[in-house]
C-alpha positions in Angstrom: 37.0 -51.6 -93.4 35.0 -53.2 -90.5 38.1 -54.6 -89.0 39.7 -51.0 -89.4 36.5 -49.2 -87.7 37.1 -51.6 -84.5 40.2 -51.3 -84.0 40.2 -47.6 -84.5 36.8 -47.0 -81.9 38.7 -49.7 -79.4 41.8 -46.9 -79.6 40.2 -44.2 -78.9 37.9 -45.8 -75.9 41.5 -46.1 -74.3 43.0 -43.1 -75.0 39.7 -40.7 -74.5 37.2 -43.5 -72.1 33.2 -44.0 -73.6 31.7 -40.3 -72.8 28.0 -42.4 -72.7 29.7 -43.5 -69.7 28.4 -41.4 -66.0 30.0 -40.9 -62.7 29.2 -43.9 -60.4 26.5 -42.6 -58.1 28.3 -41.5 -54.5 25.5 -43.4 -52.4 23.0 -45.4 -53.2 20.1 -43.6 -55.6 16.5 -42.4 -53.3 13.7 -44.6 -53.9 11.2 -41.2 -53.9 11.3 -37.8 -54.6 9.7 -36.2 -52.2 8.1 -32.9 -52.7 6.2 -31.4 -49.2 3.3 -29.5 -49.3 2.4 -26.8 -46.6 -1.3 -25.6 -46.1 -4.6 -26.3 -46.9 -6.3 -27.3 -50.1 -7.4 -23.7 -50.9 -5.0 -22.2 -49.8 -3.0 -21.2 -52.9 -6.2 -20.1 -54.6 -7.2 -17.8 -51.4 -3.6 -16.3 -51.1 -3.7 -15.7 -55.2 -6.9 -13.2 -53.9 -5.5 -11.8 -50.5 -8.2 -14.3 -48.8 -8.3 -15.4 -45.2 -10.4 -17.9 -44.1 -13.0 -16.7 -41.8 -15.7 -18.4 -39.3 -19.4 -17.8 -40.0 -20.7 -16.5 -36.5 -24.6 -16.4 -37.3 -26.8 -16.9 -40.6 -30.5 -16.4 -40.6 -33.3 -15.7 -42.8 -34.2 -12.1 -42.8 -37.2 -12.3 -44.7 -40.4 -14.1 -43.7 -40.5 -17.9 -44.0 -42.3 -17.9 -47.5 -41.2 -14.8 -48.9 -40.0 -15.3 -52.7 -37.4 -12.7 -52.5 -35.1 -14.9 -50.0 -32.5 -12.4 -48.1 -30.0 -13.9 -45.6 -28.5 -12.2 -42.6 -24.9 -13.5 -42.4 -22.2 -12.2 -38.7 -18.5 -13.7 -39.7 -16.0 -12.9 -37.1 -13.0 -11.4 -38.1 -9.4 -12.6 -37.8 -7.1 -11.0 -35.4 -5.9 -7.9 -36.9 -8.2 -7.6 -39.4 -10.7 -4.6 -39.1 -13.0 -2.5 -41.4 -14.8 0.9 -41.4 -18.8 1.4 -42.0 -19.7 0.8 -45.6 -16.4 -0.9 -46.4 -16.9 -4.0 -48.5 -16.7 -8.2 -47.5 -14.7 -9.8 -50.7 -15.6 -13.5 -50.8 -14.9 -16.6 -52.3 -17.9 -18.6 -53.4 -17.9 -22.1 -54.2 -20.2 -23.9 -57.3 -22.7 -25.8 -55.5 -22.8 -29.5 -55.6 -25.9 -29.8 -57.6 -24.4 -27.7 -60.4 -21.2 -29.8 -60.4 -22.9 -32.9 -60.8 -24.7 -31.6 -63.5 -21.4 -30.3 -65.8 -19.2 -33.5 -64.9 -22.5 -35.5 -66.4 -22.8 -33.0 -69.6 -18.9 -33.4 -70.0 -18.8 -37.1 -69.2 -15.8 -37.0 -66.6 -15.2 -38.4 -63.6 -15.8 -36.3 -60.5 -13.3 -38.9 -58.6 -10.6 -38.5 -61.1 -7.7 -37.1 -59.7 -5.6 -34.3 -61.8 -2.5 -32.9 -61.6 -2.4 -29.4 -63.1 1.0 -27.8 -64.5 0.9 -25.1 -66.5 2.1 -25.3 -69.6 2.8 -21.6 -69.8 2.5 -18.2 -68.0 -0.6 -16.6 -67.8 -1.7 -14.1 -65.3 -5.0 -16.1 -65.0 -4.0 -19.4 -64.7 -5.3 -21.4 -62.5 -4.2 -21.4 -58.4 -3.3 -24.8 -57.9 0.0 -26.3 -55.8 -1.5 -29.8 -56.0 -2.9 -32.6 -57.1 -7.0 -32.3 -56.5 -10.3 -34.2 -57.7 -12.4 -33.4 -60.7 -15.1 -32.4 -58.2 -12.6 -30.5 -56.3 -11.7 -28.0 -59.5 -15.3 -27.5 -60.6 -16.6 -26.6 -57.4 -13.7 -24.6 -56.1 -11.8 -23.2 -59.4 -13.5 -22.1 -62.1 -17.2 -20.6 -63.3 -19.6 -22.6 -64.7 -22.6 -20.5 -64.9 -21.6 -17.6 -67.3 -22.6 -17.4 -70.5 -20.0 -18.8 -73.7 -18.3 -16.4 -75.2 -17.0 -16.4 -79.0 -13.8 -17.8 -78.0 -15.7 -20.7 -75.8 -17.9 -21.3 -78.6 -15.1 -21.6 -81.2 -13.3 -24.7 -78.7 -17.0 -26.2 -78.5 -17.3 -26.3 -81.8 -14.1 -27.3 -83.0 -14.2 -30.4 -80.3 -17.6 -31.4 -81.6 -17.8 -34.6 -83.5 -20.9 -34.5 -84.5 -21.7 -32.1 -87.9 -25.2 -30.4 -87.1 -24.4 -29.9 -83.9 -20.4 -28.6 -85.1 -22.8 -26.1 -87.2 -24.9 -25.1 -84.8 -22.4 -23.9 -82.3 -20.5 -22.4 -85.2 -23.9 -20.2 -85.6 -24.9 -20.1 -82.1 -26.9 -16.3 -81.4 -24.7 -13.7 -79.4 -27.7 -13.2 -77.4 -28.4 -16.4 -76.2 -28.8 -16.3 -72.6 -28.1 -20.0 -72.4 -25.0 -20.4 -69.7 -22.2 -22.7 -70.2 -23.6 -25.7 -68.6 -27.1 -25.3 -70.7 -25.0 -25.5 -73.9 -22.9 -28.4 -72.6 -26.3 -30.1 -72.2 -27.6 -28.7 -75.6 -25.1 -30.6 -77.3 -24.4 -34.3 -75.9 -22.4 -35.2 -78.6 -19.7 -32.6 -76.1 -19.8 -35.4 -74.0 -16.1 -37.1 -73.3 -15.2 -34.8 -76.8 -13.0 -32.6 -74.7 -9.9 -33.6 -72.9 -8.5 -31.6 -69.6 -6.3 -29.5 -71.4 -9.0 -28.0 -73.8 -11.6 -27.8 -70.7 -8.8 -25.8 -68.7 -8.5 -23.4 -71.8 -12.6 -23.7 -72.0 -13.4 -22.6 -68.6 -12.8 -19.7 -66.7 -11.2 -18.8 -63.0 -14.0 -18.6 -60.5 -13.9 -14.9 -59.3 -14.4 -13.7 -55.6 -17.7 -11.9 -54.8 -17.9 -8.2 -53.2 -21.0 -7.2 -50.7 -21.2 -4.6 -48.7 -20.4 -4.7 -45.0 -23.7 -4.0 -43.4 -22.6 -3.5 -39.4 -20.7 -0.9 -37.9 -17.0 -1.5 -36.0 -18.4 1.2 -33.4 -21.0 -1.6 -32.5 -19.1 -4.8 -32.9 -15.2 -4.1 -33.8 -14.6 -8.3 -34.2 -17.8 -8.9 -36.6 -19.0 -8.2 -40.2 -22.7 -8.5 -41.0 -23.8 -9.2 -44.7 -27.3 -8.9 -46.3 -27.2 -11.3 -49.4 -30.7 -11.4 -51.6 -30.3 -14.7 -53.3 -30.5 -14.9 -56.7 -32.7 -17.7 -57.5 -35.1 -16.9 -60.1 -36.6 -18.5 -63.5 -33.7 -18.8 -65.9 -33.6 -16.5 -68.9 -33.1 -19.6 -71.4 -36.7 -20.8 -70.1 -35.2 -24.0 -68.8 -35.4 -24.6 -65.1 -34.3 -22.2 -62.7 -31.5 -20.2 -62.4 -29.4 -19.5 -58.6 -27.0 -17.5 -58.6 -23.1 -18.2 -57.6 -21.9 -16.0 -55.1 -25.5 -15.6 -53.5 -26.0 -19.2 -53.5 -22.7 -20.0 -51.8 -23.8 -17.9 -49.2 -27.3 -18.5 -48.6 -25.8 -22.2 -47.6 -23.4 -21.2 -45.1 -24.1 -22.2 -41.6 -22.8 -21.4 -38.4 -19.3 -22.6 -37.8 -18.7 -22.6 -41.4 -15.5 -21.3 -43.2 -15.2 -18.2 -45.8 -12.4 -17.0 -47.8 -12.6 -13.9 -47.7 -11.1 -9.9 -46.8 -12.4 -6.7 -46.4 -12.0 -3.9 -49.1 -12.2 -0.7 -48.6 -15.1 1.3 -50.0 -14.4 4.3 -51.4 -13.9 7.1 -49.6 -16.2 9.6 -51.2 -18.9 6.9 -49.9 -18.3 6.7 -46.2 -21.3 8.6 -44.7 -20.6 12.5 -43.4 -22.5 13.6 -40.5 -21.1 16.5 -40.7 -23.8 17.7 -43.2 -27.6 16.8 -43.6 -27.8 13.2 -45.1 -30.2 11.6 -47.4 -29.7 8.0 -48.3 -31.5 5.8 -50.7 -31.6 2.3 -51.1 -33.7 -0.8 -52.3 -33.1 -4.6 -51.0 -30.0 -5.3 -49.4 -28.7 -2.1 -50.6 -29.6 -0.8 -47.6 -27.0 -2.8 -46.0 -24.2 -0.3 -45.7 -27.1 2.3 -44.5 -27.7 0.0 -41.7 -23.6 0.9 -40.5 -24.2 4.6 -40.8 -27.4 4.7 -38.9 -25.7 1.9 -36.4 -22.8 5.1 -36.1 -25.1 8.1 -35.6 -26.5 5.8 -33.0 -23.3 5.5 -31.1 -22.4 9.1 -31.6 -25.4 9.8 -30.2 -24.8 7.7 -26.8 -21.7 9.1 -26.5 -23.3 12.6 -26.3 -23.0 13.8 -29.8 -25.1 16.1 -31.7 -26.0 14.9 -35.3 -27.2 17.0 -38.7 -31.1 15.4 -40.0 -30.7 12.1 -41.7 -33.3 10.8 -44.0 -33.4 7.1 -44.9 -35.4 6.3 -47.9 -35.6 2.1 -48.6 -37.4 0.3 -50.8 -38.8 -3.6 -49.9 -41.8 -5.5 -51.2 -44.1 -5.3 -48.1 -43.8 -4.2 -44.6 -44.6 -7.6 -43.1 -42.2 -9.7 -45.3 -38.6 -8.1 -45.9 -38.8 -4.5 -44.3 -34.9 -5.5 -43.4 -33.9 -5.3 -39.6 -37.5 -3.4 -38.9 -37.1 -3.8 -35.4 -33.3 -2.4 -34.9 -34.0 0.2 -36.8 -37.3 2.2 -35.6 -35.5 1.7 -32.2 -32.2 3.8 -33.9 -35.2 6.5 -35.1 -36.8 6.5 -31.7 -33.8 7.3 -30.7 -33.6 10.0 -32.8 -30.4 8.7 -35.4 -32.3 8.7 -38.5 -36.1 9.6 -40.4 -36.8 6.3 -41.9 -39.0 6.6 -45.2 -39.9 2.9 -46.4 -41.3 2.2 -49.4 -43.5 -0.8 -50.2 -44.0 -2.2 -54.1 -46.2 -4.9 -52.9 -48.1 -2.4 -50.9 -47.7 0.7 -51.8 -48.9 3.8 -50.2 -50.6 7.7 -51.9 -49.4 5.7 -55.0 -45.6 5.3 -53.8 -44.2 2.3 -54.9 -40.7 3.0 -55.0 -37.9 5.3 -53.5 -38.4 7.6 -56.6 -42.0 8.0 -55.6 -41.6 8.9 -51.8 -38.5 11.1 -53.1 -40.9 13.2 -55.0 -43.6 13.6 -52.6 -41.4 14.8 -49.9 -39.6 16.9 -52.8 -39.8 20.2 -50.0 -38.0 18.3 -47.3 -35.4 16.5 -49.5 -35.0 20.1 -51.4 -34.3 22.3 -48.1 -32.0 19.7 -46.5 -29.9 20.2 -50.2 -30.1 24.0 -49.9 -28.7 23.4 -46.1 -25.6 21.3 -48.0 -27.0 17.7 -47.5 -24.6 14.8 -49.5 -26.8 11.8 -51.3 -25.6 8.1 -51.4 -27.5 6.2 -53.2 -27.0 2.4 -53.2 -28.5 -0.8 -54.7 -30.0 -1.5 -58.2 -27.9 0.1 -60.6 -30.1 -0.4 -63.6 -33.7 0.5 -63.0 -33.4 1.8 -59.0 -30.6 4.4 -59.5 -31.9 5.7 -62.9 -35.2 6.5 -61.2 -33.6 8.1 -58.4 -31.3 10.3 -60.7 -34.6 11.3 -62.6 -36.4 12.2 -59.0 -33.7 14.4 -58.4 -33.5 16.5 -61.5 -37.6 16.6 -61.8 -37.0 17.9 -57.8 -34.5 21.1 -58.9 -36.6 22.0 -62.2 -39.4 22.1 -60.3 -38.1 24.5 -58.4 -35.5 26.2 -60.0 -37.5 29.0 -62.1 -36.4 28.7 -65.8 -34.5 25.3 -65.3 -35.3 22.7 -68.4 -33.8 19.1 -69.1 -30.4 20.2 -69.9 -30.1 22.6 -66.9 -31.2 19.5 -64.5 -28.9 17.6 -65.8 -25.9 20.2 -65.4 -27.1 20.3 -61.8 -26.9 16.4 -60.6 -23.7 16.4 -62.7 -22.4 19.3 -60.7 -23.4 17.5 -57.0 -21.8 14.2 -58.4 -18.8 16.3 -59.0 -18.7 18.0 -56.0 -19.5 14.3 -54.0 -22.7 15.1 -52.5 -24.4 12.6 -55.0 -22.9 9.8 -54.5 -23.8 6.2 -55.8 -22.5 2.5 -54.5 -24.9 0.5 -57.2 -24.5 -3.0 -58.9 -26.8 -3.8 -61.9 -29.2 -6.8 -60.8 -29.2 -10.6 -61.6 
């Protein structure tokens, strides 16, 4: 049978040839393959956004040197062909700072030198924007978030990669309000540490998002510049543990000038551009004063080119007037010149028992209420969660006041029916 089997294959091999055999090569093979990257490191990550990099002009403190309540003045000039309109918004691409790096590639026991070379595995519409190989340090400062808080699905990977029992439990049970962020329960749980390959921390951790703030200069001014106000976010941390700085704020409370930013402008929208056609009232506390600061910047123009301008009030709330009353100077000479009423409010000094917006709102209740009855449009921007809700309540305590028979319900019917017709108008974000 063997002999057979030979002399049968040996037949065939003449007749058919050995089809294990290939094609000689035409030339000599390439010792490399070759594959040529164009652009900069970031630059897949900031074209996956619509980002351009931009130059930091000027960054200053705004607040006095001391003040807890840090806010930073920030000019970045604009690219050739880029413009914006007043109140538009700066989108930006912050960065993890290298503190906070540090302090997840020593919870997760990796190597902030190692280089990786990320492929996904499969599509997903938030994978990562990568085009090549890049550091450990690179990704976790440039890529992903590593300050929110775990989510179920987070806390399920954690706990499934944990070796160690308790502490497998203990995620397993972790509260849904703990305010612990991802890098506090990294360090909660050493046992984490060199647990999780790259793979599962890809899967763990999520895209870093771009930042939006609000465009505080005005193109009638300066056509080639965007200011910012940022209030940086640097507070006690709500686990108890050390203190907490925020992302996006932090990023940009760094920047120097000369510095590069990813970033574009986004339009704002349009029921929130400022109309001088009517009587204006705007309301703001912090830095939400910043897109304020373009309107009043406009009026002021409008009114050097010969213009006539409706009342505009301008109530904003700070701490004290010696410590962050924002651009103080700039702005009494824009109401000196006779572009806006400025009404400042002061919590850390507070006046007839005003403390906030609300409070000067409703002691000037006649004013605000005539400029309404002469067709006057609200915008309101700034702290969406205990700032706006005041101001709302100012406003309906202002019309049943003075709206014989008007109760709760009626009030309400009334601010619904301004917000309807856009002459309440809010811009607000809910604070850190």
């Amino acid at each position: 049978m063997d002999e057979f089997t030979a002399r049968l294959r040996t037949a065939l091999l003449e007749r058919y040839g050995d089809p294990a055999a290939r094609e000689p090569a035409a030339g000599p093979a390439p010792a490399y393959e070759v594959r040529t990257l164009t652009g900069g490191p970031l630059d897949a990550l900031a074209a996956r956004h619509g980002l351009v990099a931009m130059r930091v002009a000027e960054a200053r403190d705004l607040t006095a040197p001391g003040h807890p309540r840090r806010k930073r003045f920030l000019r970045v000039a604009l690219p050739e062909g880029t413009g914006y309109r007043t109140a538009d918004h700066l989108t930006v691409l912050p960065a993890n700072a290298p503190g906070l790096v540090t302090r997840v590639a020593a919870a997760l026991g990796v190597d902030l030198d190692e280089v990786l070379d990320i492929r996904p595995g499969r599509p997903r519409r938030d994978a990562l924007a990568v085009d090549r190989p890049l550091t450990a340090r690179q990704l976790l400062t440039h890529h992903v978030e590593l300050q929110e808080r775990p989510g179920a699905a987070q806390l399920a990977v954690l706990s499934a990669a944990n070796p160690c029992p308790p502490e497998r439990a203990a995620l397993a049970a972790f509260p849904e309000d703990d305010p612990r962020t991802l890098v506090e329960v990294l360090e909660a749980f050493p046992a984490l540490r060199g647990a999780l390959d790259w793979p599962r921390l890809l899967e763990l951790l999520t895209p870093l998002r771009p930042r939006h703030y609000s465009i505080s200069s005005s193109p009638a001014v300066d056509p080639r510049h965007a200011d910012l106000m940022v209030s940086l976010l640097e507070a006690p941390a709500r686990s108890g543990d050390g203190v907490y700085r925020g992302t996006g704020s932090g990023h940009l409370a760094d920047l120097a000038p000369g510095d590069t930013v990813y970033a574009r402008v986004q339009p704002c929208r349009a029921a929130f551009r400022v109309d001088d056609r009517t009587p204006v009232v705007m309301v703001a506390a912090g830095t939400g004063l910043a897109p304020f600061r373009g309107a009043v910047a406009d009026r002021g123009a409008a009114l050097a080119a010969g213009g006539r301008l409706r009342p505009a009030l301008c109530y904003f709330g700070c701490d004290a007037p010696d410590a962050d009353f924002l651009h103080a100077d700039e702005l009494r000479a824009a109401e000196d010149a006779g572009a806006v009423a400025l009404r400042p409010v002061f919590s850390a000094a507070p006046e007839n028992g005003m403390s906030f917006v609300q409070h000067r709102i409703a002691a000037e209740a006649d004013e605000v209420w005539g400029l309404l009855a002469d067709g006057a449009r609200v915008y309101v921007c700034g702290d969406g969660s205990r700032m706006a809700p005041g101001v709302r309540d100012a406003f309906r305590t202002l019309y049943r006041e003075r709206t014989p028979g008007a109760d709760d319900e009626g009030a309400r019917a009334w601010l619904d029916e301004l917000v309807a017709d856009g002459r309440y108008v809010e811009d607000v974000y809910a604070a850190g």
